[in-house]
C-alpha positions as CSV (number, residue, x, y, z in Angstrom):
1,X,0.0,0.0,0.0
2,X,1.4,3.6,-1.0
3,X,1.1,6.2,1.7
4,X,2.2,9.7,0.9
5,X,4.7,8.2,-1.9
6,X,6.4,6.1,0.1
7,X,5.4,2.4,0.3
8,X,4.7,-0.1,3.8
9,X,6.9,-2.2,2.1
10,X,9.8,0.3,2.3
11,X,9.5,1.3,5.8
12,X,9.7,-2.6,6.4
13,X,13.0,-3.2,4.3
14,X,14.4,-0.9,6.1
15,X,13.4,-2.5,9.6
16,X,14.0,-5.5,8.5
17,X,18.1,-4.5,8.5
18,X,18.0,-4.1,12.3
19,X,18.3,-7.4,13.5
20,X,22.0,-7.6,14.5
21,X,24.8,-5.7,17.1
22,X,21.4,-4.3,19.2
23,X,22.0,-1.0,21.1
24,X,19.8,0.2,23.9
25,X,17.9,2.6,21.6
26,X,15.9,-0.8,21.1
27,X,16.6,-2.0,18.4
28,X,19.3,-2.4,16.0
29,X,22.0,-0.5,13.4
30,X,22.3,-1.5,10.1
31,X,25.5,-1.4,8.5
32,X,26.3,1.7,6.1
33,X,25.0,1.7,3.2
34,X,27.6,2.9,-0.3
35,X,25.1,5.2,-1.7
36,X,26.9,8.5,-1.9
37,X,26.3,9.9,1.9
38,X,29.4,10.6,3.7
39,X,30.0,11.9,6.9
40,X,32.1,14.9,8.0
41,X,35.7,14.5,8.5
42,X,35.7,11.1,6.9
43,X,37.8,13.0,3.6
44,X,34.7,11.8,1.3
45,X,33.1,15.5,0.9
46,X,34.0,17.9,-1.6
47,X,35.3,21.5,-1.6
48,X,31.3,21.9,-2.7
49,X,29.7,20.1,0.1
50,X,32.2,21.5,2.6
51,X,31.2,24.8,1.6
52,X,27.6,24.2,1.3
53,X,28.0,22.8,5.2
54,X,30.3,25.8,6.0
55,X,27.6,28.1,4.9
56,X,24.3,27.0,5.8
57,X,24.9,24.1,8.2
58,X,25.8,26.2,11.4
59,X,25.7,23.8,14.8
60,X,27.3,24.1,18.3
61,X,27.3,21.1,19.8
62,X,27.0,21.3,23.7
63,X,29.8,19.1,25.8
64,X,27.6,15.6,26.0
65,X,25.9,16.3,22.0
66,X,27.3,14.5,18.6
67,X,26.2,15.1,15.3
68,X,27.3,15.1,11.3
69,X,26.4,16.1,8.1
70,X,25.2,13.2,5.5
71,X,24.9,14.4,1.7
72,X,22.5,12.7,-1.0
73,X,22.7,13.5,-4.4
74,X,18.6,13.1,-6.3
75,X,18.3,13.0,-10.2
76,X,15.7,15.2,-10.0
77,X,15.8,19.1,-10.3
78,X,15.5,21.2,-6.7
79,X,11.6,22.6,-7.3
80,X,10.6,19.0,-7.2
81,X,12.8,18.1,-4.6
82,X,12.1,21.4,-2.4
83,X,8.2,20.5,-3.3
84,X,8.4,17.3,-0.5
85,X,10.9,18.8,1.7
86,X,9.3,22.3,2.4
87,X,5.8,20.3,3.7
88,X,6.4,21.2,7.0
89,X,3.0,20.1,7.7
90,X,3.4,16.9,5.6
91,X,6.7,14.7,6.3
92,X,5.0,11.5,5.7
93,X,5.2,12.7,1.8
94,X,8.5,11.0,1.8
95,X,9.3,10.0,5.5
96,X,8.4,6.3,6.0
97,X,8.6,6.1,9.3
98,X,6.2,9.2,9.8
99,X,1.8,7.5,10.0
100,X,0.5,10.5,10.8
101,X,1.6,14.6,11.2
102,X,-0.9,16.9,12.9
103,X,0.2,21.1,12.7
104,X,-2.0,23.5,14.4
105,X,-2.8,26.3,13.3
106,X,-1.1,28.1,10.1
107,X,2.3,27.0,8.9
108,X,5.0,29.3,10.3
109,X,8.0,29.7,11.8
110,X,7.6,28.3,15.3
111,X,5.0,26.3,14.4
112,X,4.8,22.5,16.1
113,X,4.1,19.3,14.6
114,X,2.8,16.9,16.1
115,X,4.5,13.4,15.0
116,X,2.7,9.8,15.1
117,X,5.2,7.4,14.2
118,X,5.1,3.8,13.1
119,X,5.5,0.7,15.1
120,X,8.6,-0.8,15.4
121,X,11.2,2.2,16.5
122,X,11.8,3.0,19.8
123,X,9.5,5.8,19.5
124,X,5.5,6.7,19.5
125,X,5.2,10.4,19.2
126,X,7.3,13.4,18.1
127,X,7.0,17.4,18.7
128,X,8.9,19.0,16.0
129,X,8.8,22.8,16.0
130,X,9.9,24.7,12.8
131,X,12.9,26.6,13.1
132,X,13.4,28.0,9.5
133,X,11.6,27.7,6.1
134,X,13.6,29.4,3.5
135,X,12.0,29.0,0.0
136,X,14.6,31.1,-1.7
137,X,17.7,29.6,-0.2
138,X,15.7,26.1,0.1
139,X,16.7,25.4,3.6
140,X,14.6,23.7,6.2
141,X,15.9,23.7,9.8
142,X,13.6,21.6,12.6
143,X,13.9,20.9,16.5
144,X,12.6,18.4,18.4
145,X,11.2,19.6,21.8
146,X,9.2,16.3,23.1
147,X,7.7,13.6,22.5
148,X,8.3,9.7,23.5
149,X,11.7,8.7,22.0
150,X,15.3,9.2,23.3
151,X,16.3,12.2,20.5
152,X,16.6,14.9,23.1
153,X,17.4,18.8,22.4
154,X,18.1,17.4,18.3
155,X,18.1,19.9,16.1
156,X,18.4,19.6,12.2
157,X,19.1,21.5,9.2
158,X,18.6,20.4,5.7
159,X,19.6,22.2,2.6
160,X,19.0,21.5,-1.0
161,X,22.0,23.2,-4.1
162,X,21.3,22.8,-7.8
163,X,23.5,20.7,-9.4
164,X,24.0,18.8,-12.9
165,X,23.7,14.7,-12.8
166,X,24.5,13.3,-16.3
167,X,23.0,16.1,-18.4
168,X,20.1,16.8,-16.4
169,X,19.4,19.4,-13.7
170,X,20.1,17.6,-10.4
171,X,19.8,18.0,-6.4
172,X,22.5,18.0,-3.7
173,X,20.7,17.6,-0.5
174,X,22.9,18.1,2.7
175,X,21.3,17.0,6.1
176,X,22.6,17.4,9.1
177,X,21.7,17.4,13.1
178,X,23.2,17.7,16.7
179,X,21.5,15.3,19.5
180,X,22.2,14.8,22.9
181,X,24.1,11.4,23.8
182,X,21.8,9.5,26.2
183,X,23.0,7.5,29.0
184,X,24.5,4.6,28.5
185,X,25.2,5.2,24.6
186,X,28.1,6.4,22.9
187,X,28.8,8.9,21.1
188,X,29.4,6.8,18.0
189,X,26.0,4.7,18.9
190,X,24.5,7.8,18.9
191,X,25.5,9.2,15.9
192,X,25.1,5.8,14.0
193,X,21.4,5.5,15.1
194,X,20.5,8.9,14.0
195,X,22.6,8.7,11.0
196,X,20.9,5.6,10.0
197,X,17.3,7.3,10.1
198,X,18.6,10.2,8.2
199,X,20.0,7.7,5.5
200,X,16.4,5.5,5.3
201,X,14.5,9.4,4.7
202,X,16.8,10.6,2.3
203,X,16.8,7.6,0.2
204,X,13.1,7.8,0.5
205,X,13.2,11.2,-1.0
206,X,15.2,10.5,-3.9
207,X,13.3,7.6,-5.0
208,X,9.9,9.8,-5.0
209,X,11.4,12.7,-6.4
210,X,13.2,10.9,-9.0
211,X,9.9,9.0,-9.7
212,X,8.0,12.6,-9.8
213,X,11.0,13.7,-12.2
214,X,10.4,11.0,-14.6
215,X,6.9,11.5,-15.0
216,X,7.6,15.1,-15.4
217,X,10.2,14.5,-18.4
218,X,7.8,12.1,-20.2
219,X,4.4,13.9,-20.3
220,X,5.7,16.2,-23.1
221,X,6.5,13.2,-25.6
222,X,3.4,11.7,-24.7
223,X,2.0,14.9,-26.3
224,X,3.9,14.9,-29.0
């Protein structure tokens, strides 16, 4: 069944990884994928992403908070792209782990969401209060201020840059967070688990913007 572009069956491929090395989030990590995200410091970004992050991705990290910055590249041009990310009021467009999103009120900055998620994280609810929503720049920025899950004061910012993929206008999207580290995690558990989320929504968005993008390019030779 396809909810908001994004299928059941997805949301369970993904769970369906985290049977092995369990943490005390609850369940477990899946090893990292090789599809073209890369974490600061690890020498895999370039002078272009680093300055994209330098720019628009500013954190400061308190003493017992990790974080990172994970880039996707979509084959799909950034108004499409932007089109799913800027729904505020509607993550489940793309997010699979996301049943149901409730705002109230009109959509502004510091406006709260309020997050139902789906079985099968160590999580029920999320409230997510917007932070920024800039449609010129195309940058997004969220915080998490409760909820029932173990993501405490984490903060995000995601930012989409034009780019050209084989010919055809392209999306670089850049995502990245600060969270604190529970108790009794580590910093790199921490990190991984969040990381890992991150990874399963952005992945998510490629394959429904791409899909939108196709469609897109072949209504016009239908017409012809």
């Amino acid at each position: 069944m396809i909810r908001g572009g994004v299928s059941d069956a997805h949301a369970h491929h993904f769970l369906r990884f985290y049977n092995r090395n369990v943490l005390r989030f609850g369940f477990c990590i899946e090893e990292r994928e090789e599809n073209k995200m890369n974490e600061i410091g690890n020498g895999g970004l370039s002078n272009v992403e680093m300055e994209h992050i330098r720019r628009h991705h500013r954190h400061e990290p308190g003493e017992n908070q990790c974080g990172s910055a994970l880039v996707k590249h979509i084959r799909a041009p950034v108004p499409q792209v932007w089109s799913l990310v800027r729904r505020f009021d509607q993550p489940q467009k793309y997010k699979p782990f996301v049943s149901r999103c409730v705002v109230r009120g009109d959509l502004e900055i510091g406006s709260l969401r309020e997050v139902d998620v789906k079985s099968g994280l160590p999580a029920t609810t999320s409230t997510e209060r917007l932070e920024l929503l800039d449609d010129n720049e195309h940058i997004l920025s969220i915080r998490i201020i409760g909820g029932d899950h173990r993501l405490r004061n984490y903060s995000s910012i995601l930012s989409l840059h034009p780019e050209i993929i084989d010919g055809r206008p392209g999306t670089l999207v850049i995502e990245s967070f600060v969270v604190d580290i529970p108790e009794g995690n580590t910093k790199d558990e921490t990190c991984y688990f969040v990381e890992a989320l991150i990874k399963c929504n952005l992945k998510s968005l490629a394959d429904v913007s791409e899909g939108l993008a196709v469609q897109d390019r072949t209504e016009p030779i239908d017409r012809m």
